[in-house]
N, C-alpha and C positions, 0 to 999 in steps of 0.2 A: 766432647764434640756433640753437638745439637742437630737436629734437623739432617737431611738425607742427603745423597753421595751422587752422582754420575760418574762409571769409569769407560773405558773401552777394554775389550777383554780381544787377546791374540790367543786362542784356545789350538791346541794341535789338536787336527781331525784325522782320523786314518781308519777307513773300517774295517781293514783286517790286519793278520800280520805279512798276508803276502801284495799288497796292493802298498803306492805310496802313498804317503799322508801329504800333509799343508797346514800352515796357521790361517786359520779364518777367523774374519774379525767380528766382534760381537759389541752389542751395548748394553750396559745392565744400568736401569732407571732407576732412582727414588729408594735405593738402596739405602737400609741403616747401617748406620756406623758401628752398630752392636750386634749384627749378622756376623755370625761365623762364617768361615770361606767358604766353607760347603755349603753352607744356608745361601748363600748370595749363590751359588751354581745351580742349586734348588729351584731358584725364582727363576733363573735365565733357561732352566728347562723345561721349567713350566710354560714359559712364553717359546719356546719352539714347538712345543707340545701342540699346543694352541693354534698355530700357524700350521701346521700339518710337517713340521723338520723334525728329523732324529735329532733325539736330546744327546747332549754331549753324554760319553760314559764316563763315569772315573771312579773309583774304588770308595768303600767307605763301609760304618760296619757300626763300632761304638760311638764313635762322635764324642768320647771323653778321653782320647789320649792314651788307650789301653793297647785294643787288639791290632796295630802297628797296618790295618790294611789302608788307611788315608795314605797319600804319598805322591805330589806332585815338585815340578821343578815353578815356580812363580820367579819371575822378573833372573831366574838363572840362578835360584839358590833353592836348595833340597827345603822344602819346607815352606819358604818364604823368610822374612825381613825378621821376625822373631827367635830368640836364641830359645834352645832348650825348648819347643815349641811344636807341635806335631799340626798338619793342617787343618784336622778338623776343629781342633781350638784355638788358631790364628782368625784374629776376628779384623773385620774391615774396616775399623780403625786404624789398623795400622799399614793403611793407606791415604790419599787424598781426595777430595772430590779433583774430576779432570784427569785420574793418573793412568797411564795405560797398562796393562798387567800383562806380560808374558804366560802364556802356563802348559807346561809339555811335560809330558811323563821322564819316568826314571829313563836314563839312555845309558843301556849297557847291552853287550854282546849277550850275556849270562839273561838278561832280564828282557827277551820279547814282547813287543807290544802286541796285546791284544786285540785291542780296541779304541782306538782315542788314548784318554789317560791310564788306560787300565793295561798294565804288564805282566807277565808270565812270573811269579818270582819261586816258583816249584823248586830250584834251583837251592832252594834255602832250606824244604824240607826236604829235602835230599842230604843236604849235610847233617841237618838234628837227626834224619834216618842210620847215617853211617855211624852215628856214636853218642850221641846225645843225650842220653839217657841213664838210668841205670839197672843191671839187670840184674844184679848180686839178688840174694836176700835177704832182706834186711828187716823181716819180720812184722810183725802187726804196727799202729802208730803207739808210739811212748810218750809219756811224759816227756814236755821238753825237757826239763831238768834234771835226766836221765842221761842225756848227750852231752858230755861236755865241748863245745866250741868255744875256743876263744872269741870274744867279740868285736877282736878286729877284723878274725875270718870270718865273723857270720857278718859284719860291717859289707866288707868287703863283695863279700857271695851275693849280698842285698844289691850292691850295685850292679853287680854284671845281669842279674837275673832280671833288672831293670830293661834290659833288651823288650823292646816289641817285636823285631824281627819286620821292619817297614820297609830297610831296603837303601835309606838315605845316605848310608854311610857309605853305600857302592856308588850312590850317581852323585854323590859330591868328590870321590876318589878319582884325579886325574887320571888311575889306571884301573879305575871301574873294581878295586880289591875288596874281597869281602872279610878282609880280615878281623876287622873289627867285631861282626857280629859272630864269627868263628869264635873269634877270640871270649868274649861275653857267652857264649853258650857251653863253651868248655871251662872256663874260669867257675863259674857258678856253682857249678856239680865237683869240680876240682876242689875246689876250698872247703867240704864240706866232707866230716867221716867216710858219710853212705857211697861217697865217687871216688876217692881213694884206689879202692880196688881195679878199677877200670881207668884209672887216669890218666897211663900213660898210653893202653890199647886205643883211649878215645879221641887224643890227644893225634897218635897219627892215622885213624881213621877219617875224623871229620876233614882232617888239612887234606889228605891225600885226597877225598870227595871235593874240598872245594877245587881245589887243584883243577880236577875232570868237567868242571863247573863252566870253564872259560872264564872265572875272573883273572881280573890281574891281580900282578904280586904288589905286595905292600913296599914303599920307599918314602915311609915317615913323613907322607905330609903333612900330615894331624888335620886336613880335611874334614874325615870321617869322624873324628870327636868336635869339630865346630858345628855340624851340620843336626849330629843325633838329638834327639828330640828330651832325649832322655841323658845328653851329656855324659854318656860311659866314656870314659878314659883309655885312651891311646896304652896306657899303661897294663891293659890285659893282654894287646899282640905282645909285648915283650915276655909278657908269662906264658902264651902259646908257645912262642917261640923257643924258652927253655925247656919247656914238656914234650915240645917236640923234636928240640936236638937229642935229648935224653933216650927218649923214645929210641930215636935212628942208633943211638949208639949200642942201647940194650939189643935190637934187635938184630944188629950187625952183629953184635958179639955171641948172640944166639945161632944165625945161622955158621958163625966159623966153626963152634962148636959142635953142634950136627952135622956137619958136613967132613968135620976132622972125625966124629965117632963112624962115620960112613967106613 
């Protein structure tokens, strides 16, 4: 594509989280086709700036697809029109000149807007808080070659830990579930020696955190894997899901037993 764009931009404005919001419409001129989303939101701030208007807010951080804070909804899909795709590297190509563009934040009970595009998603370090980690000791770094992992599990661990933690999987989720990214942040540490030890305590801590979270529950729509930017697989809630029946059943059989030594 040669030569420059005209769209009309539907931007949700809202300046706090207790006031309502509105889509206000905007025009962005002489836009290239090789602007990034965020780069063409750039220019349309600049020219509010100018005018004496509060520029739109909306998140952003790396601008290379990394640290998961980009995250809007475009034309009603988490991301926009590109698969595997995160918004700061959706470029305005993959639009038309003349097209009009939707664009509203994440919309979840769990996830408060802040500001315009920009949402609360606290909500998510609250889950890495309840279990996410590891706390064993596991001693100085080693040689890799020291560890042995199979490398379908270190395959595997590589994908979940592909998570950004953006958010997209809950606002393309008909019931707003965070499972997916639950599921990708326990998988990770799961699949790997050093999380072993803590697998299964982590397993029903983080669930029982998202739980308190206000998302909803998951009912397979695979949504959440069409939306993620980073394409992690529907196939880790089934593995939460085992860790965490396991879980409930270890610990049920724990308390019978302490409560029968009582």
């Amino acid at each position: 594509m040669t030569g420059t764009m005209n769209v009309t931009l539907k931007v949700w404005r809202q300046a706090g989280p207790d006031v309502e919001g509105a889509l206000v419409e905007y025009k962005a001129t002489d836009v290239s086709p090789d602007m990034s989303f965020l780069e063409m939101l750039d220019v349309v701030n600049e020219g509010l700036i100018a005018s004496g208007e509060v520029p739109i807010a909306f998140d952003h951080d790396c601008r290379e697809g990394i640290c998961g804070m980009c995250g809007v909804m475009i034309n009603g899909v988490a991301h926009g029109p590109m698969k595997g795709t995160a918004t700061c590297q959706l470029h305005m190509r993959s639009f038309k000149d003349g097209d009009t563009i939707v664009i509203e934040p994440w919309r979840a009970q769990a996830f408060p807007v802040i500001k315009d595009l920009v949402v609360n998603r606290g909500a998510f370090d609250r889950i890495i808080q309840a279990g996410g980690f590891v706390s064993v000791a596991t001693g100085g770094a080693q040689d890799a070659n020291t560890v042995a992992v199979p490398k379908v599990d270190a395959d595997y661990a590589m994908d979940a830990a592909a998570c950004i933690g953006c958010g997209a999987c809950v606002a393309a989720c008909p019931n707003a579930s965070a499972s997916l990214f639950t599921s990708a942040k326990i998988s990770h540490l799961g699949l790997l020696p050093q999380g072993q030890p803590e697998r299964y305590r982590r397993a029903l801590k983080m669930v029982a955190q998202m739980d308190l979270e206000s998302f909803g529950g998951c009912t397979w729509f695979g949504e959440c894997q069409e939306a993620c930017p980073k394409e992690i697989s529907i196939d880790f809630i089934a593995r939460m899901n085992r860790d965490f029946l396991k879980a409930s059943v270890s610990a049920a059989d724990e308390e019978k037993k302490g409560g029968g030594e009582g």
